[in-house]
TORFI-764878 format. One line per field, with one value per residue (C-alpha): z, x, y. Coordinates in Angstrom, 1 decimal, decimal comma. Each point is the difference from the previous one (the first is absolute). Example, Ala and Ser with C-alpha at 12.3 -4.5 7.8 and 13.67 -1.06 7.14 Angstrom:
BEGIN
up	c(7,8/-0,7) .
east	c(12,3/1,4) .
north	c(-4,5/3,4) .
END
This chain:
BEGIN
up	c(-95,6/2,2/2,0/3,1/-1,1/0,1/2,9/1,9/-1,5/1,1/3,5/0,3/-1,2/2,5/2,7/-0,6/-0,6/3,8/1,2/-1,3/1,5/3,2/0,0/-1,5/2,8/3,1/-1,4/0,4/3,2/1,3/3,0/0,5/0,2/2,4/2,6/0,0/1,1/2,7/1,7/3,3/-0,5/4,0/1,5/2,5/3,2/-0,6/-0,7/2,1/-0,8/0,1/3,6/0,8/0,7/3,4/-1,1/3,4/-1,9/-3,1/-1,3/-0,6/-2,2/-3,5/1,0/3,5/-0,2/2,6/0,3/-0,6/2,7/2,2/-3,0/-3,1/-1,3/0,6/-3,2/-0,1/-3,1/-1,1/-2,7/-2,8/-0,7/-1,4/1,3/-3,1/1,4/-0,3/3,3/2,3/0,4/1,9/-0,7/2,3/0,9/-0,8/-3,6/-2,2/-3,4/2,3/2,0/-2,8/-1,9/3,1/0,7/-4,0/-1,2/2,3/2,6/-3,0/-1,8/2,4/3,3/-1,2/-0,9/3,6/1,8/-1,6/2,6/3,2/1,9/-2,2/2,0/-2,5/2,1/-1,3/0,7/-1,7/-3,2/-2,0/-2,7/-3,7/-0,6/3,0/-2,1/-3,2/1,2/2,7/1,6/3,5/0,7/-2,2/2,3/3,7/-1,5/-0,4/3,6/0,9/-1,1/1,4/3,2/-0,5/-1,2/3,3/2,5/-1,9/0,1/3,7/0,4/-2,5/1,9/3,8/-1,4/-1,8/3,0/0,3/-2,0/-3,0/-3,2/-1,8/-4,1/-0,9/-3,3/-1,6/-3,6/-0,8/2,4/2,4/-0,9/1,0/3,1/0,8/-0,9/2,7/2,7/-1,2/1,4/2,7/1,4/-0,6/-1,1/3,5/1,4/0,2/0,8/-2,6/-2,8/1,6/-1,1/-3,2/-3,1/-2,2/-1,2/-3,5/-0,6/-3,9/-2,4/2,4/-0,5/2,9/-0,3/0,7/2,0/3,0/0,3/0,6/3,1/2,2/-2,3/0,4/2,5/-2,6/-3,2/-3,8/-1,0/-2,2/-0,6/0,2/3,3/2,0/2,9/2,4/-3,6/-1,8/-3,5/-2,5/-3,4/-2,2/-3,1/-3,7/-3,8/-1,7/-2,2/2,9/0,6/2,0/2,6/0,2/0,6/2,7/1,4/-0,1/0,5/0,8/3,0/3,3/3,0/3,4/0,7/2,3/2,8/-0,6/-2,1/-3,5/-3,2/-3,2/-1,3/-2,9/0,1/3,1/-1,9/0,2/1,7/-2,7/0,5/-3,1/1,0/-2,6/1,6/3,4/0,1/-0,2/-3,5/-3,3/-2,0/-2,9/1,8/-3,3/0,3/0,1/3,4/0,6/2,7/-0,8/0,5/1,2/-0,9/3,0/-0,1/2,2/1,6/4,3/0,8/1,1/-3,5/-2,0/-3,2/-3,3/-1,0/-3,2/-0,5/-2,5/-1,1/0,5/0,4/2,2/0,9/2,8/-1,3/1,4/3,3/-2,6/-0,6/-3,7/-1,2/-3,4/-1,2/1,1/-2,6/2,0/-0,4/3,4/1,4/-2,2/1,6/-0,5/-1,7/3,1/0,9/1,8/-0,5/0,5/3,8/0,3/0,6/-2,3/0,7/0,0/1,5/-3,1/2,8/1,7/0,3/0,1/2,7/2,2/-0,7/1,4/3,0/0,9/-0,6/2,3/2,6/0,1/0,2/3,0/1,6/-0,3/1,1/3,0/1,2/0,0/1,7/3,0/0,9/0,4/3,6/1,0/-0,2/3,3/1,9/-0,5/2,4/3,4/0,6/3,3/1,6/1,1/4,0/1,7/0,7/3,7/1,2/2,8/2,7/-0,2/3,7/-0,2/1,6/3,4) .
east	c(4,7/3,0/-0,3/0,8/-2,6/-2,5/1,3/-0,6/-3,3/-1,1/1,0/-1,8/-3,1/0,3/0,5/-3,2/-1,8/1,2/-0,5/-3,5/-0,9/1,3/-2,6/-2,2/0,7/0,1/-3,4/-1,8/1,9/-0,3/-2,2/2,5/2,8/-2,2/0,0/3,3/0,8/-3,0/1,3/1,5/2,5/0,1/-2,1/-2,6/1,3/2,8/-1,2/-0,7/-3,6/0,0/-1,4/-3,8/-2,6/-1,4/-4,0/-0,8/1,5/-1,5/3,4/-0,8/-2,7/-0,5/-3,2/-2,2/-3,3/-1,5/-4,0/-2,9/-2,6/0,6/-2,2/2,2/2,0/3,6/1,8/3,0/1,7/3,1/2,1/1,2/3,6/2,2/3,2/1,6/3,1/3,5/2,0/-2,5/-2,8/-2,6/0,2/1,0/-3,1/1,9/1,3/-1,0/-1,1/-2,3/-1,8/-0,5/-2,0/-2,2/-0,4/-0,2/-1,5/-1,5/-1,9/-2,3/-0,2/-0,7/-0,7/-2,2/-2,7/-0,8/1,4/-3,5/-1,6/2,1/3,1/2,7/2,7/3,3/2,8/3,6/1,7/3,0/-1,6/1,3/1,9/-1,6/3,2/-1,4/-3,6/1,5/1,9/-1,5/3,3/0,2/1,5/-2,8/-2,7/2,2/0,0/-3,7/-0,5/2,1/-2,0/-3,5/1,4/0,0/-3,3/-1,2/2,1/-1,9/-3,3/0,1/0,9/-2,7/-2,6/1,1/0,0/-3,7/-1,4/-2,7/-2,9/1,1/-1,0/3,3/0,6/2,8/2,0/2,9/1,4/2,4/2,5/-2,0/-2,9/2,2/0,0/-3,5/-0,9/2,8/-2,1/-2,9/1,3/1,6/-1,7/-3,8/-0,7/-0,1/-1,1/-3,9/0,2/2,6/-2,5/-3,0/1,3/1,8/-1,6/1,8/3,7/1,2/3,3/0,1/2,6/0,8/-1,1/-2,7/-0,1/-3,4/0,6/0,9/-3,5/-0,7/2,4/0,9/-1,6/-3,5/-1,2/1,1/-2,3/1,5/-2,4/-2,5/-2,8/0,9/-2,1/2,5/2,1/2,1/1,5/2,9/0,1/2,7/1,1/3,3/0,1/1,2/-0,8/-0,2/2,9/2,2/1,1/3,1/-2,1/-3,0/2,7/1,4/-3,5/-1,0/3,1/2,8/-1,3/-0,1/-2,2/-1,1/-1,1/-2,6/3,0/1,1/3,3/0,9/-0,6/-1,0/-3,3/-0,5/-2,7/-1,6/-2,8/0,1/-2,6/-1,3/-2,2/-0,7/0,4/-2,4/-3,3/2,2/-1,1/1,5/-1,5/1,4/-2,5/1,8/-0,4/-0,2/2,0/-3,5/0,2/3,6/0,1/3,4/3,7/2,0/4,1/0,5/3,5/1,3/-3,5/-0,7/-1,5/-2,4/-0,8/-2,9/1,1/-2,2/-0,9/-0,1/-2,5/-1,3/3,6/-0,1/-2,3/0,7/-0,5/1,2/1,0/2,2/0,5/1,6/-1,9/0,3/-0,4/0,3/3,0/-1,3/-0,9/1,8/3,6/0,6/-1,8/2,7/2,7/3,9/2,5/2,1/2,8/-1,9/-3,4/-2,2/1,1/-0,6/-3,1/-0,5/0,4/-4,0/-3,2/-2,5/-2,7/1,0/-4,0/-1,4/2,2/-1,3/-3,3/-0,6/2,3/-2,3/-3,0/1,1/1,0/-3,7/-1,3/1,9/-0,2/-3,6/0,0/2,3/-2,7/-3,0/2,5/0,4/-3,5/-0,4/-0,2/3,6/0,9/-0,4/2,9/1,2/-2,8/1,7/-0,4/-1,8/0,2/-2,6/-0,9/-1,6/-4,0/-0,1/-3,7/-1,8/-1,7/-3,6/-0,6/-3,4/0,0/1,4) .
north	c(-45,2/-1,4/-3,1/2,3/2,1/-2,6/-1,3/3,0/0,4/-3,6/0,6/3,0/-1,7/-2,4/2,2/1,6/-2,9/-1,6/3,8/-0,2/-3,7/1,1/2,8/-2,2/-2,5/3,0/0,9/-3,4/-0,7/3,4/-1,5/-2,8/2,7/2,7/-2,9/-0,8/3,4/0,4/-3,1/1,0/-2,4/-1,4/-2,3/0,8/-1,8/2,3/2,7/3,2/1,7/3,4/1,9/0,0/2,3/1,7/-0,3/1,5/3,0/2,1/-0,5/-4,1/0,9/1,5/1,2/-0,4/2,3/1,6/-0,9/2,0/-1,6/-3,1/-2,1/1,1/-3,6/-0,6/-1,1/-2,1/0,2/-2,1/1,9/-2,8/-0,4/3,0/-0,9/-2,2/-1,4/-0,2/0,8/-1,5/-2,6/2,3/3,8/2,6/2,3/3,5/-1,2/3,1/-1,8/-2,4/2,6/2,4/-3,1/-0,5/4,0/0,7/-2,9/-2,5/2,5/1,6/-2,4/-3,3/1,0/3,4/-2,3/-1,5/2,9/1,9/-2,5/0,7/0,9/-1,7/-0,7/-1,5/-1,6/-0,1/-2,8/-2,2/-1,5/-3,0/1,4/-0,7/-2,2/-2,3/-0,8/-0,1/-3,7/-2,1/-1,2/-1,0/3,9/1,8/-1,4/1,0/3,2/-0,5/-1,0/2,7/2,8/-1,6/0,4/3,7/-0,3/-1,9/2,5/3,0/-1,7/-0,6/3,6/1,1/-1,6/0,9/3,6/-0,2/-1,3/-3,2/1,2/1,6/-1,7/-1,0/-0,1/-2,1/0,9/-1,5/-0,1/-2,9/-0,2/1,8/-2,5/-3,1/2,0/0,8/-3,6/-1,0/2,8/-1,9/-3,2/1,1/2,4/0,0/-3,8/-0,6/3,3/0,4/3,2/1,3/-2,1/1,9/3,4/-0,9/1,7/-1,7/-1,5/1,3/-2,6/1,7/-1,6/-2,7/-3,5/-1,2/-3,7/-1,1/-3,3/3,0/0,2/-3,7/0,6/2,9/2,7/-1,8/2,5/2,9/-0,7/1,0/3,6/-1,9/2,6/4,3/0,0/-2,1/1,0/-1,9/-1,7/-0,6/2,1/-0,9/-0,3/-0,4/1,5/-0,4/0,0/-2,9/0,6/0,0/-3,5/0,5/1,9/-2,5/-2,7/1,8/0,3/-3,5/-1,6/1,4/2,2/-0,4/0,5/-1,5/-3,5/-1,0/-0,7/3,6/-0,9/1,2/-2,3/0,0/1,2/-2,5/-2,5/1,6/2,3/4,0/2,3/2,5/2,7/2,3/3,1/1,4/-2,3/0,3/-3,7/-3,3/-1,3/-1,3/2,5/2,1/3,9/2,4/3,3/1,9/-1,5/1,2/3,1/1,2/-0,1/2,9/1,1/2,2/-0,5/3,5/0,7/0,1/-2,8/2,4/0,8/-1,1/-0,5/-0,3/-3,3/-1,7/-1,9/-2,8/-0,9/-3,9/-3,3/-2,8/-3,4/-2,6/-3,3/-2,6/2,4/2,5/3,5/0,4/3,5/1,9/2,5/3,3/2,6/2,9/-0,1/1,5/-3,5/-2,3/-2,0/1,2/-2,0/-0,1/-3,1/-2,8/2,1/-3,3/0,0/4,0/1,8/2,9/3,6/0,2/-1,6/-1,5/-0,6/3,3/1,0/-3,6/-0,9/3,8/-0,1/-4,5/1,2/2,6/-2,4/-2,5/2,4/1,5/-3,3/-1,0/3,4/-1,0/-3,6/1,0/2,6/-2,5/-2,7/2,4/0,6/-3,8/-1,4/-1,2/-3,3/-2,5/-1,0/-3,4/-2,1/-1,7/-3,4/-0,7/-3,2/-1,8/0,0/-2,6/0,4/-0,6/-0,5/2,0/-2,1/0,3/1,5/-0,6/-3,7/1,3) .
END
């Protein structure tokens, strides 16, 4: 064989091998590489969000039910994030690939469950894009901000429109849980009236520190036993094996502080309620116990999909719900880019998650009918100042 030959034959060789440690490379750093091209590439101060919704309109929400009788629940549902990035911080609320996950995906399979239990009413507004929780730069959380804004515009439309004595369910799923713990804080932790009718919060796969209810959430209790109402129910989620996601859980998340600003999660203890007990407890839930998860990926939210039940056991520990791989393979995760910061295209405690909602909205259907056959409350009493006893002459010595 010729030198050149050889030559030729060496260089080829090392051309594949580089070609095959760049893919090599691409592969493990695929993440890495996704969020390099999501980043919107201008900072927030700059930038120019994309126009807002009319929620006096039917057009600035996804769905807004009519009611059924003047008792029936009003549900407020926060859609999680679908928008991933790339030309913009906050997404605009007509972008096709977004809406079709919150119509196709979301709506059946997230909201369906509490919308069983009332009128669901789903806002659009201008979420954070996925980009903007992946990072936790000084832009990422403005874009954050941003979209709770929305939130707080549609939930003081939400409630002028429901009127002042309709029970209210409060639903959000990640993003859309950062949000409804914000409404919490903002808007019923000092509102007797809102707390009064409140069946319950669900803030799922979104970290709720627990020193909030040492300070403005005191008056709002976490959902300790099923029969509670007036509580806060949450959870996030993950298998043991994934230690990227519990990371971001414990540490590298962020949610409210007691002052109402952003910060980290770590150190400050998680609420967990399992949803299988729909308690807060640390005791292992079998999948015997396990109600069912639904893929109804397609289906009207109006739909009532088949369940599938008994497919995992779980457990709270460390403010983490820990549950099992699922034996259905409908119920198992994707292998999607940055799939630890996604929710998956299905609900694992589809049925577990209808059947406490509707618990809890019985109870405090029930509690609210005994409350108004009580006596109403006094006024506040009025001080009276004292007057001087003046005494009357006895007449009788003239």
């Amino acid at each position: 064989m010729s030198l050149n030959l050889i030559a030729r034959h060496a260089f080829l060789l090392a051309c594949l091998v580089l070609a095959a440690l760049l893919l090599v490379a691409a592969w493990v750093l695929r993440d890495q590489v996704y969020r390099t091209f999501q980043d919107p590439g201008v900072p927030f101060q700059t930038y120019t969000p994309p126009e807002g919704a009319d929620y006096a309109e039917a057009a600035g929400w996804y769905v807004r039910e009519a009611f059924a009788n003047d008792d029936e629940p009003a549900v407020f549902f926060v859609h999680p994030t679908t928008y991933s990035g790339g030309g913009n911080w906050n997404g605009q609320l007509d972008k096709p690939s977004s809406v079709e996950a919150v119509t196709e995906i979301v709506l059946p399979n997230y909201a369906a469950p509490f919308g069983n239990a009332g009128a669901l009413h789903a806002p659009r507004y201008r979420q954070a894009s996925l980009y903007a929780f992946m990072n936790n730069r000084e832009d990422s959380v403005r874009a954050r901000l941003f979209a709770y804004e929305d939130v707080q515009r549609a939930f003081d439309a939400f409630t002028a429109q429901i009127g002042d004595s309709r029970p209210i369910i409060l639903a959000g799923y990640g993003q859309g849980g950062l949000d409804v713990l914000g409404l919490l804080l903002d808007r019923f932790a000092g509102d007797a009236d809102l707390q009064t009718r409140l069946v319950a919060a669900y803030v799922i796969e979104s970290p709720v520190p627990l020193d909030l209810f040492a300070g403005p959430l005191n008056p709002i209790a976490p959902c300790i036993t099923p029969e509670d109402v007036r509580c806060v129910y949450a959870f996030t989620s993950a298998m043991a094996s994934e230690e990227d996601r519990i990371h971001i859980i414990t540490e590298r998340a962020m949610s409210w502080t007691p002052d109402g600003q952003l910060d980290f999660v770590d150190g400050r203890g998680l609420l967990c309620v399992n949803p299988l007990l729909s308690a807060v407890s640390n005791e292992y839930a079998s999948a015997r116990q396990h109600r069912g998860g639904v893929a109804a990926e397609g289906l009207d939210p109006d739909a009532v999909p088949a369940p599938i039940p008994a497919q995992t056991g779980a457990q709270c520990a460390d403010g983490v719900l820990f549950f099992e791989q699922p034996r259905s393979r409908a119920l198992h995760r994707p292998r999607r880019l940055v799939e630890d910061y996604r929710l998956p295209p299905f609900n694992l405690f589809y049925e577990d998650l209808r059947f406490d909602v509707a618990r809890r909205s019985l109870n405090l259907a029930t509690i609210l009918q005994d409350e108004r056959q009580w006596a109403p409350a006094f006024d506040a009493p009025e001080a009276i100042e004292d007057a001087p006893v003046i005494a009357i002459p006895d007449r009788r010595r003239y």
